[in-house]
PDB file of N, CA, C, O and CB in Angstrom:
ATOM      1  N   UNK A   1      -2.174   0.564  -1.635  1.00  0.00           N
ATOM      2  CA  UNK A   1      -2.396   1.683  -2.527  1.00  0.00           C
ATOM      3  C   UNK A   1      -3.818   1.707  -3.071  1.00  0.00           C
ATOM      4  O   UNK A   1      -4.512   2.713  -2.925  1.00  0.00           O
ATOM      5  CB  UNK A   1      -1.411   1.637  -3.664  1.00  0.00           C
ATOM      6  N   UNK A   2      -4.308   0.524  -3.750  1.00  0.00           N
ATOM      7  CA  UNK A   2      -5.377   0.535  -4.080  1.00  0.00           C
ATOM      8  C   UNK A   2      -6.947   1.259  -2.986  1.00  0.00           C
ATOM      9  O   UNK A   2      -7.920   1.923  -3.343  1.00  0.00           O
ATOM     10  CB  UNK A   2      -5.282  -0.835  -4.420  1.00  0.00           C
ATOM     11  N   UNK A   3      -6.469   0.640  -1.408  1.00  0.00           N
ATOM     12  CA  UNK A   3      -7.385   1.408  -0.264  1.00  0.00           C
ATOM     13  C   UNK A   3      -7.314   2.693  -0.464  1.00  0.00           C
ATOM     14  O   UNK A   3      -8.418   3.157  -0.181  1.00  0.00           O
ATOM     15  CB  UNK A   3      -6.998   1.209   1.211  1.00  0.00           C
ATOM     16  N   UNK A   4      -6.323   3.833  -0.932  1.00  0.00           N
ATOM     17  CA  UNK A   4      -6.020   4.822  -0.972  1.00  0.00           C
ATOM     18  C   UNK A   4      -6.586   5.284  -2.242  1.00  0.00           C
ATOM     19  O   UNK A   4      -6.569   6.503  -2.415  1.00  0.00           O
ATOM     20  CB  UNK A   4      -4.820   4.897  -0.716  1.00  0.00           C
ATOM     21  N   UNK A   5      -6.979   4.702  -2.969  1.00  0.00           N
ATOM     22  CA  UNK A   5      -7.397   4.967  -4.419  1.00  0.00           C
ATOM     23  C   UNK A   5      -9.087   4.850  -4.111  1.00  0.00           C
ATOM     24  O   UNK A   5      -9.833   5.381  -4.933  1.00  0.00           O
ATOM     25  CB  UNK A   5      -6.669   3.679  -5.698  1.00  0.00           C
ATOM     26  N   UNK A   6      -9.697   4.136  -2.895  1.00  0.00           N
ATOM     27  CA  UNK A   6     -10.969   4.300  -2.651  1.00  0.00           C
ATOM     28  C   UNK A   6     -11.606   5.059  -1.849  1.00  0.00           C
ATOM     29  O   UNK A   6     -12.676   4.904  -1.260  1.00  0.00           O
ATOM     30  CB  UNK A   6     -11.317   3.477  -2.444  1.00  0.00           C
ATOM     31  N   UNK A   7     -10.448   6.359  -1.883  1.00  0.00           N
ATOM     32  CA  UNK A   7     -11.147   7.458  -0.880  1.00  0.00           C
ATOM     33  C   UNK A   7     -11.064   8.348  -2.150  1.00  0.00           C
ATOM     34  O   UNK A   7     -11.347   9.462  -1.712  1.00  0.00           O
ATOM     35  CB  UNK A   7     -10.254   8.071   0.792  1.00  0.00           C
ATOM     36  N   UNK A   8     -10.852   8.462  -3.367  1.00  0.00           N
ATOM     37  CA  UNK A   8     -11.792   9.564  -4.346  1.00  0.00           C
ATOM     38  C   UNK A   8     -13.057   9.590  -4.903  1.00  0.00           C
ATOM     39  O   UNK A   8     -13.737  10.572  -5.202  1.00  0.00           O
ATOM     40  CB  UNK A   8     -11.299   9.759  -5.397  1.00  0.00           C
ATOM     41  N   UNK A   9     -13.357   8.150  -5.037  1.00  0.00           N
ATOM     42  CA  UNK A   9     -14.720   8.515  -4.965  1.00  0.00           C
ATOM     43  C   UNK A   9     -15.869   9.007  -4.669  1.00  0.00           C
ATOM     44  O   UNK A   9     -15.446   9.867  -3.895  1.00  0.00           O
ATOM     45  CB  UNK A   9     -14.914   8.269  -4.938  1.00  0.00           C
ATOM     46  N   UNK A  10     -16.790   9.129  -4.663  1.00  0.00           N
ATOM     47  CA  UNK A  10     -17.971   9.284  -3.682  1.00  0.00           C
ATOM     48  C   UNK A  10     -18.328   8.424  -2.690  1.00  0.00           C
ATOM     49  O   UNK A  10     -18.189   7.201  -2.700  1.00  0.00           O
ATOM     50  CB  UNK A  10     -19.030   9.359  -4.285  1.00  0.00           C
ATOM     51  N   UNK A  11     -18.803   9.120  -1.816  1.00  0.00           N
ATOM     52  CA  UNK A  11     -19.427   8.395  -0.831  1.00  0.00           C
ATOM     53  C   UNK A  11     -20.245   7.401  -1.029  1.00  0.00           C
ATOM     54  O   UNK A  11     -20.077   6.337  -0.433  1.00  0.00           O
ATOM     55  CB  UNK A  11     -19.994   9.061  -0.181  1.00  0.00           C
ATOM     56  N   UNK A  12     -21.289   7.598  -1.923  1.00  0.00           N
ATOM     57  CA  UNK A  12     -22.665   7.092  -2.491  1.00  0.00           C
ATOM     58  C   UNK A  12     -21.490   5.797  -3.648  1.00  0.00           C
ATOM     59  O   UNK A  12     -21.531   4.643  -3.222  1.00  0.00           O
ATOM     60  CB  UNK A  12     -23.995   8.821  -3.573  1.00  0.00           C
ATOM     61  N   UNK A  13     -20.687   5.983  -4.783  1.00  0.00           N
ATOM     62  CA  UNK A  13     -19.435   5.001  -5.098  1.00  0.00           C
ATOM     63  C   UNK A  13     -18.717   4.155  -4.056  1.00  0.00           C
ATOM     64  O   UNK A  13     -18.650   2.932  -4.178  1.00  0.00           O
ATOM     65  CB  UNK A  13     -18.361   5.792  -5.635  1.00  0.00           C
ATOM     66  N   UNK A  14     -18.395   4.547  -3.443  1.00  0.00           N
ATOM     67  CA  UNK A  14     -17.315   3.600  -2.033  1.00  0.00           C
ATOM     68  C   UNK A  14     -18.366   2.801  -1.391  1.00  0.00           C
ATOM     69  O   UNK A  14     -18.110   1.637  -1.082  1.00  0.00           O
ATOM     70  CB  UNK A  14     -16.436   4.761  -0.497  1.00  0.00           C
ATOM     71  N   UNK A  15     -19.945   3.491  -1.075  1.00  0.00           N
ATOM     72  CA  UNK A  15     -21.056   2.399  -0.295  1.00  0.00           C
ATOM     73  C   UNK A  15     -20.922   1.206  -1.452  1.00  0.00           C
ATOM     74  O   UNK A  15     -20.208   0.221  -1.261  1.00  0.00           O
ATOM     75  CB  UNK A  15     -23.039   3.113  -0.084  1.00  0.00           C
ATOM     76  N   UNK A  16     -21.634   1.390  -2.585  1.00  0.00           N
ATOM     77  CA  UNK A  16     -21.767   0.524  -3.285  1.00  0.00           C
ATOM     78  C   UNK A  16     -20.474  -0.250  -3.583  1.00  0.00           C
ATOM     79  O   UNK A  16     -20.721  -1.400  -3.948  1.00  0.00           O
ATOM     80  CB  UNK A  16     -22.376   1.001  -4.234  1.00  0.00           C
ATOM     81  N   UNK A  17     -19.354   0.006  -3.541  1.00  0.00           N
ATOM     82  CA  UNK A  17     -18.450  -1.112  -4.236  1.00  0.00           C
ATOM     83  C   UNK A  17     -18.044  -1.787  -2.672  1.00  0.00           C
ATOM     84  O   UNK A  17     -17.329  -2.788  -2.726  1.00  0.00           O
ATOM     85  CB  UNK A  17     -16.863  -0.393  -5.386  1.00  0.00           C
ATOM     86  N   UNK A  18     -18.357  -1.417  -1.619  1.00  0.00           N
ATOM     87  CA  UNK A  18     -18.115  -2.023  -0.460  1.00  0.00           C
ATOM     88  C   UNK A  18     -19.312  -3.185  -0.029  1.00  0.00           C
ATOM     89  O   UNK A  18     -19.115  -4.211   0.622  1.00  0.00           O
ATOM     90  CB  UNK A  18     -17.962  -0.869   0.552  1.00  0.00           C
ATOM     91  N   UNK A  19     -20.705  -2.663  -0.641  1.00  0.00           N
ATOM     92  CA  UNK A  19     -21.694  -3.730  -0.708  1.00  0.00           C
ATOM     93  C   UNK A  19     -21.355  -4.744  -1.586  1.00  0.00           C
ATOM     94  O   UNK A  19     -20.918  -5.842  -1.243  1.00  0.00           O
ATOM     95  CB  UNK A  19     -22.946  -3.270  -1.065  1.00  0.00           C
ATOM     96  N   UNK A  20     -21.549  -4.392  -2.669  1.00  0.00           N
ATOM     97  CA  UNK A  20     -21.592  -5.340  -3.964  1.00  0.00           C
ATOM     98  C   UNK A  20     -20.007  -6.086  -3.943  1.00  0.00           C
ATOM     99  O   UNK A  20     -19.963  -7.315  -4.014  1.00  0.00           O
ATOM    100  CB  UNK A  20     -21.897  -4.279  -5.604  1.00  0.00           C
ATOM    101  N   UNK A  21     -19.000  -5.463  -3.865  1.00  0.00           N
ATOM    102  CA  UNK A  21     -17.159  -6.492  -4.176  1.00  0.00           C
ATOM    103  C   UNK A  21     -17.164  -6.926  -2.549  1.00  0.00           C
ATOM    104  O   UNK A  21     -17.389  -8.108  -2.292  1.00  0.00           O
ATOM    105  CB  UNK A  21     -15.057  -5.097  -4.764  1.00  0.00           C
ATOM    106  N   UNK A  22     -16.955  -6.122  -1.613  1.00  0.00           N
ATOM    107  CA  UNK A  22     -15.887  -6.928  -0.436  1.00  0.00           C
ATOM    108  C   UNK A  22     -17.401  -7.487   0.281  1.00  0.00           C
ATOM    109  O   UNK A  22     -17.278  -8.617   0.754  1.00  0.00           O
ATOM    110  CB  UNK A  22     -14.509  -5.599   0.904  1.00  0.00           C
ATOM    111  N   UNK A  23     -18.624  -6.955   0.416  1.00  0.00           N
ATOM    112  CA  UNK A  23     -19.230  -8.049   1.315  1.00  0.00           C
ATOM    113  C   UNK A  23     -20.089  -8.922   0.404  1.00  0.00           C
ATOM    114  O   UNK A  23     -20.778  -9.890   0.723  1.00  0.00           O
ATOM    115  CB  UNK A  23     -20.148  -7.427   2.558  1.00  0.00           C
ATOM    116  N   UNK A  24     -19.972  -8.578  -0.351  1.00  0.00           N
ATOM    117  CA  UNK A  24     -20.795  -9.696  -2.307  1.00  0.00           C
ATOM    118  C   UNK A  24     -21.880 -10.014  -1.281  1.00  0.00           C
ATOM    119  O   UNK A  24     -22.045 -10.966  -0.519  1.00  0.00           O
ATOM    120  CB  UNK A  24     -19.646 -11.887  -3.418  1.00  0.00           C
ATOM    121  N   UNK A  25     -22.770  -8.552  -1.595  1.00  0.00           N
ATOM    122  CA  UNK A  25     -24.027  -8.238  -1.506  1.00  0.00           C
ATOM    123  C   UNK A  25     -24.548  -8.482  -2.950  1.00  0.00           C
ATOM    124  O   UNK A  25     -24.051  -7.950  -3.943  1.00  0.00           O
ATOM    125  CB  UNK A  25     -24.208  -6.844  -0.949  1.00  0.00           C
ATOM    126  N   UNK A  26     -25.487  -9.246  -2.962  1.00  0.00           N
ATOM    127  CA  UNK A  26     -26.791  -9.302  -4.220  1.00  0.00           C
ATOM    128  C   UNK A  26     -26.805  -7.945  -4.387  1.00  0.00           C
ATOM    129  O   UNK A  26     -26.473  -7.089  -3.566  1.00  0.00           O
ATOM    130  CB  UNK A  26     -28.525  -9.950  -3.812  1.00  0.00           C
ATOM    131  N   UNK A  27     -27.426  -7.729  -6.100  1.00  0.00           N
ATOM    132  CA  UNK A  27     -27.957  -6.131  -5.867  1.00  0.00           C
ATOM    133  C   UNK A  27     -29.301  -5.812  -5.285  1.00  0.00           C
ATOM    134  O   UNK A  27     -29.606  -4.656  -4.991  1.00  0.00           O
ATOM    135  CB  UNK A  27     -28.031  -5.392  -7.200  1.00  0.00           C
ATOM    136  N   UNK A  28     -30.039  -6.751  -5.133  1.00  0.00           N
ATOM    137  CA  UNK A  28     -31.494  -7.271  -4.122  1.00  0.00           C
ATOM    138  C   UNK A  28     -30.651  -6.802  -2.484  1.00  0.00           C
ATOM    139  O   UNK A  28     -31.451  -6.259  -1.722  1.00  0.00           O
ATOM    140  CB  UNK A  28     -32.004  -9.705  -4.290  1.00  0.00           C
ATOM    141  N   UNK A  29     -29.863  -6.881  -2.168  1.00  0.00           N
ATOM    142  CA  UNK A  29     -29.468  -7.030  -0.766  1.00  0.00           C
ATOM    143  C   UNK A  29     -29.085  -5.723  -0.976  1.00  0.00           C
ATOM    144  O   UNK A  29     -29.878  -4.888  -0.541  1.00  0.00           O
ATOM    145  CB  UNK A  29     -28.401  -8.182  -0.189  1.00  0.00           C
ATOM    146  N   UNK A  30     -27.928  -5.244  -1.611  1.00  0.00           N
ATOM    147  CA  UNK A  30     -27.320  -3.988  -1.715  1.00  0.00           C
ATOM    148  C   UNK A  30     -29.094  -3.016  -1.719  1.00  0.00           C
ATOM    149  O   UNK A  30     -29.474  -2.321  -0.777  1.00  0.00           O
ATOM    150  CB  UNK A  30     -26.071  -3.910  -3.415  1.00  0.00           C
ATOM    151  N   UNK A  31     -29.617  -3.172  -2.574  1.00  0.00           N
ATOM    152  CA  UNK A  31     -31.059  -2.173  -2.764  1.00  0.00           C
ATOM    153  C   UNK A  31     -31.858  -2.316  -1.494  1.00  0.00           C
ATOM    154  O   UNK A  31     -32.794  -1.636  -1.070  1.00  0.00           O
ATOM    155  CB  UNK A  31     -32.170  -2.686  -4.144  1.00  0.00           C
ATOM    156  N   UNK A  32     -31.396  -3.120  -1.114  1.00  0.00           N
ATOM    157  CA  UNK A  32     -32.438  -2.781   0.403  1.00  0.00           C
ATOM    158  C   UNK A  32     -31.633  -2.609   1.678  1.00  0.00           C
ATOM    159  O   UNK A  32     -32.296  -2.602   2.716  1.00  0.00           O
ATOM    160  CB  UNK A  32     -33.564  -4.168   0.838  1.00  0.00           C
ATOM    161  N   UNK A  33     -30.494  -2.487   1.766  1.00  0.00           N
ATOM    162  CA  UNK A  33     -29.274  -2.035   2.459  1.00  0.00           C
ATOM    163  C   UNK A  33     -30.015  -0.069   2.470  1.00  0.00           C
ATOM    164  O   UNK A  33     -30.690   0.756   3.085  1.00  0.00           O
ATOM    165  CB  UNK A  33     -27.388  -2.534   1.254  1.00  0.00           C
ATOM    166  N   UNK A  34     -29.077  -0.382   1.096  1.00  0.00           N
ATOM    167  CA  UNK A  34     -29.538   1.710   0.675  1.00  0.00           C
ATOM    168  C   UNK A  34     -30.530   2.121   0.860  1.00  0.00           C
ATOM    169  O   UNK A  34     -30.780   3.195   1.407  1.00  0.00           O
ATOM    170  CB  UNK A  34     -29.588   2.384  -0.763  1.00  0.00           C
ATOM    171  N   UNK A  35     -31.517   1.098   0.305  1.00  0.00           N
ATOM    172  CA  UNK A  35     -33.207   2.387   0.507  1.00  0.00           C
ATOM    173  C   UNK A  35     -32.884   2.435  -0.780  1.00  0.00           C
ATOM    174  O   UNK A  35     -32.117   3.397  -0.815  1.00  0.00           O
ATOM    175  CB  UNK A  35     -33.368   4.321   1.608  1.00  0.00           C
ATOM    176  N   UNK A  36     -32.994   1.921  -2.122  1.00  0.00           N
ATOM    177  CA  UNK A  36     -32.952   2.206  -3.230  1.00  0.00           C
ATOM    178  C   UNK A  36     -33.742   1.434  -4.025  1.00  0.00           C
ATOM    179  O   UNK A  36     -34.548   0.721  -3.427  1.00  0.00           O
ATOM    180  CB  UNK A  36     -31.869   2.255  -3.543  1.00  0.00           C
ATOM    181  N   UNK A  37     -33.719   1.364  -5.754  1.00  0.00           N
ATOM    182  CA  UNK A  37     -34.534   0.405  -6.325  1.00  0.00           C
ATOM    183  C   UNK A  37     -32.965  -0.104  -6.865  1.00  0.00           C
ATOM    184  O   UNK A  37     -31.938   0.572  -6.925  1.00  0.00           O
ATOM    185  CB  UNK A  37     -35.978   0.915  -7.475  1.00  0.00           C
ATOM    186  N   UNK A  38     -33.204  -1.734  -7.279  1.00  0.00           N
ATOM    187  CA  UNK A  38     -32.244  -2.182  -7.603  1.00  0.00           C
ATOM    188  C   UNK A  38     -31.004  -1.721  -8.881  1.00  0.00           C
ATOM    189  O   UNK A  38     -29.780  -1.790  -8.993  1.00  0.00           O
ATOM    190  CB  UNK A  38     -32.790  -3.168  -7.677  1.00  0.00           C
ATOM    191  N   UNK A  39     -32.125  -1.248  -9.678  1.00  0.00           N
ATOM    192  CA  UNK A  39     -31.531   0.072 -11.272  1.00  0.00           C
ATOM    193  C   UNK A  39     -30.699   1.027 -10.567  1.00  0.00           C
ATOM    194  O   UNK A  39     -29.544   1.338 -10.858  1.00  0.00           O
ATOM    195  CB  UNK A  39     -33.073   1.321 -12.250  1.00  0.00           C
ATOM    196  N   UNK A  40     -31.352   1.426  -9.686  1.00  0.00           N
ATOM    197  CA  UNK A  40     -29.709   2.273  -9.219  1.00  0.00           C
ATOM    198  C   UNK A  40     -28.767   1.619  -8.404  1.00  0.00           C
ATOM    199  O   UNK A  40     -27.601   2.002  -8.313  1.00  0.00           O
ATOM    200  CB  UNK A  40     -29.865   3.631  -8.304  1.00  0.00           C
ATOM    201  N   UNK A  41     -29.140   0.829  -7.921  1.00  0.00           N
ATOM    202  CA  UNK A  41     -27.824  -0.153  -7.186  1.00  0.00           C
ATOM    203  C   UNK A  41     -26.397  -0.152  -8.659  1.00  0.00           C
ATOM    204  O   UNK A  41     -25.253   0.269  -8.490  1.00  0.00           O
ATOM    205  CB  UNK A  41     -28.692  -2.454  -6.790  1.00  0.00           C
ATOM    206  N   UNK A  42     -27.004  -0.799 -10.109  1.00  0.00           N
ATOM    207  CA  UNK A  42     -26.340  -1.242 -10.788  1.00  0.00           C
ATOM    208  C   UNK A  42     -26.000   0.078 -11.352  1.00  0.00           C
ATOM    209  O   UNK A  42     -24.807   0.247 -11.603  1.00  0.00           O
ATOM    210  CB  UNK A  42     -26.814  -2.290 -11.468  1.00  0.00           C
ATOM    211  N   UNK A  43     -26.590   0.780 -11.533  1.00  0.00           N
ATOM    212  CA  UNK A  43     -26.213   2.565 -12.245  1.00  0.00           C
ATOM    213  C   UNK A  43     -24.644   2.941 -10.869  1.00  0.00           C
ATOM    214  O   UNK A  43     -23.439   3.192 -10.881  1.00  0.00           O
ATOM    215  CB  UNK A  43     -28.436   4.329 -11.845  1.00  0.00           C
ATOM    216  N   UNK A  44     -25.544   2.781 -10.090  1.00  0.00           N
ATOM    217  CA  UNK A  44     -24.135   3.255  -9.217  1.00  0.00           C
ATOM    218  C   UNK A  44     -22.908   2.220  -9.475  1.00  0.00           C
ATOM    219  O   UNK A  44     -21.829   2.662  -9.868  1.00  0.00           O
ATOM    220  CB  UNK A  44     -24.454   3.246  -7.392  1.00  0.00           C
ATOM    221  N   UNK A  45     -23.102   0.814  -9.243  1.00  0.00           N
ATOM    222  CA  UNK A  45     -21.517  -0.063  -9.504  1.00  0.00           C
ATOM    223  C   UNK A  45     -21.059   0.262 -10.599  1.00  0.00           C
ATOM    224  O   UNK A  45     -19.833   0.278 -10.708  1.00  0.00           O
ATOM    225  CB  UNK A  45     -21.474  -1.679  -9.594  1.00  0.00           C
ATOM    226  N   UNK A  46     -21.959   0.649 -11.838  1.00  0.00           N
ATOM    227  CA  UNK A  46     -21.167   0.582 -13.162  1.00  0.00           C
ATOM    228  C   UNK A  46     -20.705   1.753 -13.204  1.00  0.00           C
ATOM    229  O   UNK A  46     -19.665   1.787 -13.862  1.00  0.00           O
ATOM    230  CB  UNK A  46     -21.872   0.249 -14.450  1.00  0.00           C
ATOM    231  N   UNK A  47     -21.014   2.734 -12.792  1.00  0.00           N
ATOM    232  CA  UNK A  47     -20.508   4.296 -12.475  1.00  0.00           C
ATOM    233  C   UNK A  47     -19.343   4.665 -11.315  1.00  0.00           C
ATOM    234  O   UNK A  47     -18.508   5.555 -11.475  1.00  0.00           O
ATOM    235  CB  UNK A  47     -21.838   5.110 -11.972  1.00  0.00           C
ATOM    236  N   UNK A  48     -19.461   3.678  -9.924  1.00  0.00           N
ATOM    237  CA  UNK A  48     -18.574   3.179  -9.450  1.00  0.00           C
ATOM    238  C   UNK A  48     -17.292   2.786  -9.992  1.00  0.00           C
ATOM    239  O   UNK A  48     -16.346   3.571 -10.062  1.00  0.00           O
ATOM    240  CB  UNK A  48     -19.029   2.475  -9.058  1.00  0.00           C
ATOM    241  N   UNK A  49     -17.259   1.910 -10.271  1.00  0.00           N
ATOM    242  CA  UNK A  49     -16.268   1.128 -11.140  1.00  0.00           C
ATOM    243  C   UNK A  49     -15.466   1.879 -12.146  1.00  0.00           C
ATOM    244  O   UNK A  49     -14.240   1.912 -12.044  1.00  0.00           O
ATOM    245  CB  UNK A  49     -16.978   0.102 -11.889  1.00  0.00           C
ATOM    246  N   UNK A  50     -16.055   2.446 -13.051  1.00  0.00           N
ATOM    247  CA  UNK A  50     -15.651   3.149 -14.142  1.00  0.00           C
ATOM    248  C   UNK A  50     -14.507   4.046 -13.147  1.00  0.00           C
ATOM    249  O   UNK A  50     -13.301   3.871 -13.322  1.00  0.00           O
ATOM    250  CB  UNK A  50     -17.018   4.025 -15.043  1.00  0.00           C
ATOM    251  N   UNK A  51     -15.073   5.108 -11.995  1.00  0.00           N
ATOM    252  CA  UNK A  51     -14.479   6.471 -11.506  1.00  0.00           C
ATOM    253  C   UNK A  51     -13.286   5.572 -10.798  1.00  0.00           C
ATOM    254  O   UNK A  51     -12.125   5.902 -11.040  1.00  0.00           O
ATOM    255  CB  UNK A  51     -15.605   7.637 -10.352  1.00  0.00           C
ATOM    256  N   UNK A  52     -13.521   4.521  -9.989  1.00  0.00           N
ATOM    257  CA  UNK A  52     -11.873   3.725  -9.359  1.00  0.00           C
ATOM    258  C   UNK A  52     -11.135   3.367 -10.028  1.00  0.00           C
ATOM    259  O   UNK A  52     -10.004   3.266  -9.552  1.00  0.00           O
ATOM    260  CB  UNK A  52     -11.778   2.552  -8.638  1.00  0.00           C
ATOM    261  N   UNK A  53     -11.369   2.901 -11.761  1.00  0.00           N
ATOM    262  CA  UNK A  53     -10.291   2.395 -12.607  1.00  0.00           C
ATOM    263  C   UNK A  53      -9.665   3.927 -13.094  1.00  0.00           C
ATOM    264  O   UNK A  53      -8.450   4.039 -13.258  1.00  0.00           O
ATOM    265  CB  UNK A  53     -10.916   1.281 -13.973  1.00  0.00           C
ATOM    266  N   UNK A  54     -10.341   4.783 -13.253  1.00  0.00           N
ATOM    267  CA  UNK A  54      -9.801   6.278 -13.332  1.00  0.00           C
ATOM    268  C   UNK A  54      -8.467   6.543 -12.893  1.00  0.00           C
ATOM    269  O   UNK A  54      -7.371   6.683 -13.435  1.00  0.00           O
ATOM    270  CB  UNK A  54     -10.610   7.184 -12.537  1.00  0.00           C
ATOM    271  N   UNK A  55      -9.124   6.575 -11.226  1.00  0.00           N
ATOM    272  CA  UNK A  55      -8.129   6.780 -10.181  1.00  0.00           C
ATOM    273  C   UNK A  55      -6.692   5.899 -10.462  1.00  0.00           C
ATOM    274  O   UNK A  55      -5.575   6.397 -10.598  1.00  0.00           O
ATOM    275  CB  UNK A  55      -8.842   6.335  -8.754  1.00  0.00           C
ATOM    276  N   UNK A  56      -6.961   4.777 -10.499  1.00  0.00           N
ATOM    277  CA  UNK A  56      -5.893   3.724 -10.378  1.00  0.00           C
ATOM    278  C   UNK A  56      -5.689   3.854 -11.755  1.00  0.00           C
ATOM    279  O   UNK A  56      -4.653   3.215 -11.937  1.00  0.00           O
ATOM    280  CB  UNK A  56      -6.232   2.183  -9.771  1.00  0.00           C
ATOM    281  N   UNK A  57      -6.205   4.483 -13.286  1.00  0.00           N
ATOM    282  CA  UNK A  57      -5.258   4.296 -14.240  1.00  0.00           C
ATOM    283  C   UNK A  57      -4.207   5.598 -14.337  1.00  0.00           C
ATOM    284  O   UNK A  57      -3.073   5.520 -14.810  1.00  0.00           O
ATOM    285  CB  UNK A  57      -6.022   4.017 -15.562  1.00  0.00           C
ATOM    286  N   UNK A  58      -4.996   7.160 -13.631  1.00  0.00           N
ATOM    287  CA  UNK A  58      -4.283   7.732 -13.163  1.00  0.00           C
ATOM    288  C   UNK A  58      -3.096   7.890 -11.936  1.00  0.00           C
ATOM    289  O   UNK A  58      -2.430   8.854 -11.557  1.00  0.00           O
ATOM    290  CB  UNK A  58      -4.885   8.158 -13.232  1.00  0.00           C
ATOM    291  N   UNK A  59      -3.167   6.484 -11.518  1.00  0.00           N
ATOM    292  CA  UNK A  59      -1.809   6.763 -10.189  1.00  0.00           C
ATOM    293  C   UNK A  59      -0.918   5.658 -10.611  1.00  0.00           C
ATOM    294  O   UNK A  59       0.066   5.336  -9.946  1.00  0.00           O
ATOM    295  CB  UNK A  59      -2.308   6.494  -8.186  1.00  0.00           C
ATOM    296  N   UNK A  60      -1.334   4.951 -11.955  1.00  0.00           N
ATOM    297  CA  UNK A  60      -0.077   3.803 -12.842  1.00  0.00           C
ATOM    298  C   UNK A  60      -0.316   2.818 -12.034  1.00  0.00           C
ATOM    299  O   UNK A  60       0.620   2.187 -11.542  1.00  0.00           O
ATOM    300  CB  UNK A  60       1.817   4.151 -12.901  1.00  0.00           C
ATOM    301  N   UNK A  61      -1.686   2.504 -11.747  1.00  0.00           N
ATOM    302  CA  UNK A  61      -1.604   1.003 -11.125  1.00  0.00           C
ATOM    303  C   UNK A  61      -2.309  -0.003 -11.501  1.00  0.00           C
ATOM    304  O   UNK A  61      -2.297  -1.145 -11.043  1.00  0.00           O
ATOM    305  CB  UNK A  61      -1.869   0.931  -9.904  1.00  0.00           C
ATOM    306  N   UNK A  62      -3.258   0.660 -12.795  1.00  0.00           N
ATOM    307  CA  UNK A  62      -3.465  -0.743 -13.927  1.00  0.00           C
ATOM    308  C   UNK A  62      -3.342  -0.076 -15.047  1.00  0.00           C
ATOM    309  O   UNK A  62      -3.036   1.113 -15.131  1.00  0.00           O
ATOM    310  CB  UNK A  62      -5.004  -1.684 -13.984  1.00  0.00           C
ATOM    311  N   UNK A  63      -3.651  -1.052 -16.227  1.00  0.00           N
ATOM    312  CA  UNK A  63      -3.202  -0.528 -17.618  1.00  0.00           C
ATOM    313  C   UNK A  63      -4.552   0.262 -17.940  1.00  0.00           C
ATOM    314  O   UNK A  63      -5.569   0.415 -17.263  1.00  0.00           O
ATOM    315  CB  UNK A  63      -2.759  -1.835 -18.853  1.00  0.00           C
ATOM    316  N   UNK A  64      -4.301   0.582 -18.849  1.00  0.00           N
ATOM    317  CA  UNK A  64      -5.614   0.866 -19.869  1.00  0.00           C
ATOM    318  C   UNK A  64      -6.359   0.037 -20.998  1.00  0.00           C
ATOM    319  O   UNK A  64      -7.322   0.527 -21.589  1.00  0.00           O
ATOM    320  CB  UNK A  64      -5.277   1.897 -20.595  1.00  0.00           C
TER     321      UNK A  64
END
């Protein structure tokens, strides 16, 4: 369920939490993956993050 909860995000959200959680990319590694500066690597996970606990507090699959 949770895989299913990582197709509302964004595209530009799903890159980053697939760099940074499942292949635990540095944000040095993640920022040069993207073509980015590292400030938005972390603007995106923390913005990331926030929109998937959304999802999953809207489909009752963690608390609040």
């Amino acid at each position: 369920m949770a895989n299913r909860a990582l197709r509302d995000p964004s595209e530009r959200h799903r890159e980053v939490i697939r760099l940074m959680y499942y292949q635990q990319q540095s944000v040095a590694q993640a920022a040069e993956h993207l073509g980015i500066p590292p400030g938005t690597v972390k603007s995106r996970t923390h913005h990331a993050v926030r929109a998937l606990r959304g999802v999953l507090l809207t489909r009752g699959l963690t608390e609040a």
